[in-house]
C-alpha positions in Angstrom: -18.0 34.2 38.7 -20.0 32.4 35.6 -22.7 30.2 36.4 -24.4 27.5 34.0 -27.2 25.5 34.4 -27.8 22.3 35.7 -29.0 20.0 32.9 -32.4 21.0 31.8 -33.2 22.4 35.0 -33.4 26.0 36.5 -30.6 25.9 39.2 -27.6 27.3 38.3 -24.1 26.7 39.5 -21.0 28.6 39.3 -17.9 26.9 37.9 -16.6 27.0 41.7 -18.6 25.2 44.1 -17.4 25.7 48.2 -17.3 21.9 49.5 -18.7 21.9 53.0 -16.6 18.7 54.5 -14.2 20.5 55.6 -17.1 22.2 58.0 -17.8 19.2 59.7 -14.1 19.0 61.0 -12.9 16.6 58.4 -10.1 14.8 60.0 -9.5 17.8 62.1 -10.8 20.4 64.1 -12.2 23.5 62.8 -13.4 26.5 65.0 -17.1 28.2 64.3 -14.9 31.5 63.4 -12.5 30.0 61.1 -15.2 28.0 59.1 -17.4 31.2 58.9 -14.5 33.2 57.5 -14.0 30.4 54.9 -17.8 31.0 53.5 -17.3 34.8 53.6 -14.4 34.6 51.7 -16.1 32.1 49.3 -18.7 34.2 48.7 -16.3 37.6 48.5 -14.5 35.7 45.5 -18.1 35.5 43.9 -18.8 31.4 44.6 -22.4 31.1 45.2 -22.9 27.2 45.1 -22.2 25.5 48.3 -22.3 21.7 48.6 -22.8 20.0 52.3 -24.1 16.7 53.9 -25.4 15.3 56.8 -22.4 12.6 56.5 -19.7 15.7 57.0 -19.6 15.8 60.9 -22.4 14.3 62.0 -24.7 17.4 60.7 -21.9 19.8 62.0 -21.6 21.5 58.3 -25.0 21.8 57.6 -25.6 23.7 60.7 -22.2 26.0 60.3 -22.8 26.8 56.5 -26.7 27.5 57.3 -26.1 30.4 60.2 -23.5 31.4 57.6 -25.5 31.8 54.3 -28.7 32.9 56.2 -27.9 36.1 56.3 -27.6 36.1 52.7 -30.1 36.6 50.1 -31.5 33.3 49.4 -32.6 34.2 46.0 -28.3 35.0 45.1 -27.0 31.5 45.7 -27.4 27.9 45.0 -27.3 25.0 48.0 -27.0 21.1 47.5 -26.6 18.9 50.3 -27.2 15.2 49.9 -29.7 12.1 51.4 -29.2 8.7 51.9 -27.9 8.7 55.9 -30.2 9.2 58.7 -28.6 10.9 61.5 -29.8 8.8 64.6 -29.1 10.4 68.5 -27.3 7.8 70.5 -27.9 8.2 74.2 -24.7 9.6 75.7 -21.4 10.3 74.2 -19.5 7.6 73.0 -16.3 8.7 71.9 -15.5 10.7 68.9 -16.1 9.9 65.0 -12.9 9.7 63.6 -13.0 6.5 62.8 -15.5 8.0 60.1 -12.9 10.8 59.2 -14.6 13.3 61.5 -13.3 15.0 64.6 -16.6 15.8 66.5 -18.3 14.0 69.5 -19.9 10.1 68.3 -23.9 11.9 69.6 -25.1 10.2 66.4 -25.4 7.0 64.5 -25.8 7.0 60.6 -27.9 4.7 59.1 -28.1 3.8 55.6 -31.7 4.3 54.1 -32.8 4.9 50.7 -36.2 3.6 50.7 -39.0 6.7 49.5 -39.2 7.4 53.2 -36.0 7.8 54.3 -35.1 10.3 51.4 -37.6 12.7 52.5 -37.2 12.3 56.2 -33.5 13.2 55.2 -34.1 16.0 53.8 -36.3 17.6 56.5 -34.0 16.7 59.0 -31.3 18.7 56.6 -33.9 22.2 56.0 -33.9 22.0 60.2 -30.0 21.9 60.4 -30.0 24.5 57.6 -32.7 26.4 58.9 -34.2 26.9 55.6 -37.0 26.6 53.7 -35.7 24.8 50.2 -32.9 23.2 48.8 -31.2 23.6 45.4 -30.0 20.2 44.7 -30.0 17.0 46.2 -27.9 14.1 45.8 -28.1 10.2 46.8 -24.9 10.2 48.7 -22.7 7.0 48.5 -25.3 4.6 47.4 -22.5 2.5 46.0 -24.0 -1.1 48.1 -27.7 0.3 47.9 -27.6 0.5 44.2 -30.9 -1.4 43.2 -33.1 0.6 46.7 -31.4 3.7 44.9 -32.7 3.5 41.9 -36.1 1.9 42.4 -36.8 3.7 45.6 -34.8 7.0 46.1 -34.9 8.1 42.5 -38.7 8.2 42.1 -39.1 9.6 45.7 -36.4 12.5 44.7 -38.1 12.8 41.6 -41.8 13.5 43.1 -40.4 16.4 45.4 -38.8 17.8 42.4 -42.5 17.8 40.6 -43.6 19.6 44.2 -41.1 22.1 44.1 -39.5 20.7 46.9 -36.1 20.6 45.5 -35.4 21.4 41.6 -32.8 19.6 40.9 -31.9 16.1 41.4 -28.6 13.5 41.5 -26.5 11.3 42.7 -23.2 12.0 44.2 -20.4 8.9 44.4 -16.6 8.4 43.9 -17.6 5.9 41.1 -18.1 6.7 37.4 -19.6 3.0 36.8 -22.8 3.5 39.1 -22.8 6.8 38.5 -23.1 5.9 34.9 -26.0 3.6 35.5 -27.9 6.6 37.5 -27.6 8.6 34.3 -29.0 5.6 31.6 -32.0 4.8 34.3 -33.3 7.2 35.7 -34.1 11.2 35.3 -30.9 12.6 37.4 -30.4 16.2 36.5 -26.9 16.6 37.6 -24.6 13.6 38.8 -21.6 14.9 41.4 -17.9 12.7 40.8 -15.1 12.6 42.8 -11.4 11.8 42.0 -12.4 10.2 38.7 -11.9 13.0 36.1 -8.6 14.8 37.5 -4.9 15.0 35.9 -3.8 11.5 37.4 -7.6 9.5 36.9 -9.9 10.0 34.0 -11.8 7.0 33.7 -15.1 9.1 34.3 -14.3 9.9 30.9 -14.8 6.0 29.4 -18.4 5.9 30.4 -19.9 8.9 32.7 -19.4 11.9 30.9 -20.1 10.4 27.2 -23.2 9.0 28.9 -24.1 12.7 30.6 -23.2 14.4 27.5 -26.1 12.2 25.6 -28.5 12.2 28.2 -28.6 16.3 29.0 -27.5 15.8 32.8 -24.7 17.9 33.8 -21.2 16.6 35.6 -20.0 18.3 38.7 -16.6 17.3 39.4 -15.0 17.1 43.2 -12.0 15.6 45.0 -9.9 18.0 41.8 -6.3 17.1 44.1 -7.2 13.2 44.5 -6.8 14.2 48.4 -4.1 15.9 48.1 -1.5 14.5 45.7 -2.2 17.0 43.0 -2.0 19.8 45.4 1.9 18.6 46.6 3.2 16.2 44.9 6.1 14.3 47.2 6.6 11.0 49.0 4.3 10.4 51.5 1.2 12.3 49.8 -1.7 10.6 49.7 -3.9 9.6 46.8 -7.8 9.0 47.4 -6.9 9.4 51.2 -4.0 6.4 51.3 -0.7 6.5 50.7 0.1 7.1 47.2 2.3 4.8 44.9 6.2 5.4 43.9 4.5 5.2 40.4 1.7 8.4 41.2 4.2 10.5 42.5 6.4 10.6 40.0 4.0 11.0 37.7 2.7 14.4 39.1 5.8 15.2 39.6 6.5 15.0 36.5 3.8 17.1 35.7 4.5 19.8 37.9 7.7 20.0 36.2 6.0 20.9 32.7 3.4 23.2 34.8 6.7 25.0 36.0 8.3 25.5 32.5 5.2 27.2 32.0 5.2 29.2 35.0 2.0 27.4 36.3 1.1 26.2 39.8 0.2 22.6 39.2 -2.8 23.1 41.6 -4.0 25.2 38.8 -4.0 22.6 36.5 -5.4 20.8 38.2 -8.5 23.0 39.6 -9.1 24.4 35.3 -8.6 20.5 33.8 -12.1 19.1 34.3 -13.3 22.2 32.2 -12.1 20.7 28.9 -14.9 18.9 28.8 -18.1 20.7 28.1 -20.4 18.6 30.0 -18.8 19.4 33.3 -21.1 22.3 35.2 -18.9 23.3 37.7 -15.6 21.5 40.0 -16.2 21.2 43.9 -13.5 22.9 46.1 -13.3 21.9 49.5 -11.7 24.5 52.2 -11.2 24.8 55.8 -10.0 28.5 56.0 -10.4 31.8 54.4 -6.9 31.5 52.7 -7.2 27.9 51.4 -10.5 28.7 49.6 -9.2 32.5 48.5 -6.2 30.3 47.0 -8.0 28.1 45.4 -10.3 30.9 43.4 -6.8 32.5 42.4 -5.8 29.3 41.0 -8.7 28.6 39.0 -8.4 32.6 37.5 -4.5 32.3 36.4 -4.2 32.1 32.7 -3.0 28.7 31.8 -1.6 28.6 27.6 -2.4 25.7 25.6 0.9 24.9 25.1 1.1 23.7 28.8 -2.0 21.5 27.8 -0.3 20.1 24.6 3.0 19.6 26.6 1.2 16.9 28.9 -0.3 15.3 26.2 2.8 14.6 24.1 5.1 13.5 26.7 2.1 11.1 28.0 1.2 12.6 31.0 -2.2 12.9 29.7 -3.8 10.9 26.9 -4.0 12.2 23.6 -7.5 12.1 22.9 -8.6 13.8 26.5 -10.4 17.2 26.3 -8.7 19.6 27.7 -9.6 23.6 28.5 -8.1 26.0 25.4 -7.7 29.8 26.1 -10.8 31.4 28.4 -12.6 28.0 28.7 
């Protein structure tokens, strides 16, 4: 699979990243077998960038993708994980954390911390998980009500290990484009990671974040490509940024897998090949909790889509006119 770089830094991506929240038995359970086979078959359909978090099951995912990728060859793929949580033991079990969208036993707290020390004490905590010795890229995660610590504290304390070697490259990861925006115009982010906000049925990333990373040099890496699930299956009921999704959404990608049909196109492919119309976008985020749904996904991304089906959207407004979108063999 191609890679490109990250910005102006050395770390390279491929245009598929594996999402690792599935990993941390994201709403439900996932067995050690089943999420190892769904890295294997990541990395048999040539993916070699793979995106975790302490956040994603309570350091669950960390730990599964690590014994996973460790018998790899560290110098033949590319990890990010992400800082801004502390993972504190709580003494005995208290339940489960599905209140925080994770099956898995409540035996720690998270606690928001984005101060210089927390960052790094973060990220050791995260090589242990892993059991490695370096990490690609890291990412502020969620520091949507942290904003000014973020920037004046967690920036320059990401930016120091990035001097050290530590890490080499650097960003913040939100479902935002306005903050996200702000990271870009303020500080030295190399990469910035956006989900749901540049996809078929939301592209305000494209008002302020991506002309802002385009001028900047920092690259875009796209997630949440299905808006959690209405672009994958469009029908009453399906949910859009994890609620319900309006009468008015659902017709709408229904009405787009309609013109995807006439072109005898999935619309999950269109949806996993649209953020690539835009040439500041690295590389789209695809989360999986089994060997099939990430193999899927890969052939998705592969399937020849013609321009025409790109056109079509646009002139019967399904897209806006002036959006990017990919042309032949982007």
């Amino acid at each position: 699979m191609r890679q490109v770089r990250l910005g102006r830094t050395s770390v390279s991506t491929t245009r598929l990243s594996f999402g690792g929240a599935a990993l941390g038995n994201l709403f439900t359970a996932v067995d050690d077998t089943t999420a190892a086979a769904a890295v294997d078959a990541a990395w048999a359909a040539g993916i070699r960038t793979f995106d975790t978090a302490p956040h994603y099951g309570l350091g669950l995912s960390e730990g599964r993708l690590g014994r996973v990728l460790r018998g790899r060859p560290r110098s033949e793929y590319q990890l990010s994980t992400k800082v801004g949580r502390l993972l504190e033991p709580v003494a005995g079990l208290v339940g489960d954390d599905l209140a925080n969208g994770f099956a898995v036993p409540a035996t720690h707290r998270r606690r928001w911390d984005f101060s210089a020390d927390g960052v790094r004490r973060s990220l050791e905590q995260s090589l242990l998980r892993l059991g490695m010795d370096r990490i690609d890229t890291v990412y502020l995660h969620d520091p949507d009500g942290h904003l000014d610590q973020a920037i004046a504290e967690a920036m320059p304390a990401l930016e120091q290990l990035r001097a050290e070697g530590v890490v080499g490259a650097i960003g913040a990861g939100m479902n935002h484009s306005g903050p996200l925006t702000r990271f870009v115009r303020e500080t030295d982010v190399d990469v910035v990671l956006v989900a749901g906000r540049y996809t078929l049925l939301d592209q305000s990333a494209l008002t302020d974040l991506l002309p802002a990373a385009s001028e900047r040099g920092a690259a875009v890496v796209v997630g949440g490509l299905f808006n959690s699930g209405l672009l994958a299956a469009p029908r009453p009921g399906a949910t859009f940024d994890y609620a319900a999704a309006s009468q008015e959404l659902v017709h709408r990608a229904l009405r787009m897998q309609e013109v995807c049909a006439r072109h005898g196109v999935p619309l999950r492919a269109a949806a996993v090949r649209f953020a690539f119309g835009h040439p500041t976008v690295a590389s789209a985020v695809v989360g999986a909790r089994s060997a099939d749904e990430i193999t899927d996904a890969v052939r998705q991304f592969d399937l020849p889509i013609p321009d025409a089906l790109w056109s079509d959207l646009q002139t019967s407004g399904l897209l806006p006119a002036d959006v990017p979108v990919p042309k032949d063999g982007t």
